[in-house]
C-alpha positions in Angstrom: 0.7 32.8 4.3 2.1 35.0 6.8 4.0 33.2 10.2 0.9 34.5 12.4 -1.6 32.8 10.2 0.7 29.3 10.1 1.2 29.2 13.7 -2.7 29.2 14.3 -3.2 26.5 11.8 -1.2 24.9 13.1 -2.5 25.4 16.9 -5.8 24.5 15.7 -4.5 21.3 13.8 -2.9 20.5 17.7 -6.4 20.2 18.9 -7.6 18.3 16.1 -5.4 15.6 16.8 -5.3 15.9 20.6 -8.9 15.8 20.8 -9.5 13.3 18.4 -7.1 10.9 20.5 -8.7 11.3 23.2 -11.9 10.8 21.7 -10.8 7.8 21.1 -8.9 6.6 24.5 -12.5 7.3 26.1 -14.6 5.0 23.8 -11.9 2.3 24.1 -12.1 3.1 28.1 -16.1 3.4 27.9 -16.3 0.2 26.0 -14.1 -1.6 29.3 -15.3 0.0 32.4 -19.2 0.0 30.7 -19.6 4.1 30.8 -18.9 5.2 27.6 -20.9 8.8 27.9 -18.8 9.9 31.0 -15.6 8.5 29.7 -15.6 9.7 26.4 -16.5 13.6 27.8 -13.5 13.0 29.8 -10.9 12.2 27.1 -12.2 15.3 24.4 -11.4 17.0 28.1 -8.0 15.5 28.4 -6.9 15.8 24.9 -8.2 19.3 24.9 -6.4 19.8 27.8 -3.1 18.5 26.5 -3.4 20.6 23.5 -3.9 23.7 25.2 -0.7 22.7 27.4 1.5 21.8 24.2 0.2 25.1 22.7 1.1 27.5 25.1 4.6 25.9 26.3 7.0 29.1 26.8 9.6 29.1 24.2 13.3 29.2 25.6 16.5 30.3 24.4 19.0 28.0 22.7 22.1 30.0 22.5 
């Protein structure tokens, strides 16, 4: 497996879990403020969100 090909496996593993997590957070938040359509939407949004900002984070030097 080349480093291209781990790097987007791993990416793509980033907004598995992101996602998932906030699939999560918005059924637990549906479930207490009685919406759970709009808040669930909302945190696949937000995970996916968060993934695409831990994805894309510029590398820096460490000399």
């Amino acid at each position: 497996m080349s480093k291209k090909n781990k790097k987007k496996a791993a990416e793509r593993g980033t907004y598995a879990l992101c996602m998932t997590a906030g699939l999560i957070l918005g059924i637990g938040l549906g479930a207490i403020l009685n919406n759970l359509l709009i808040t669930t939407v909302l945190g696949v949004v937000a995970g996916a969100g968060a993934a695409y900002f831990f994805s894309h984070q510029k590398k820096t030097d460490r000399h």
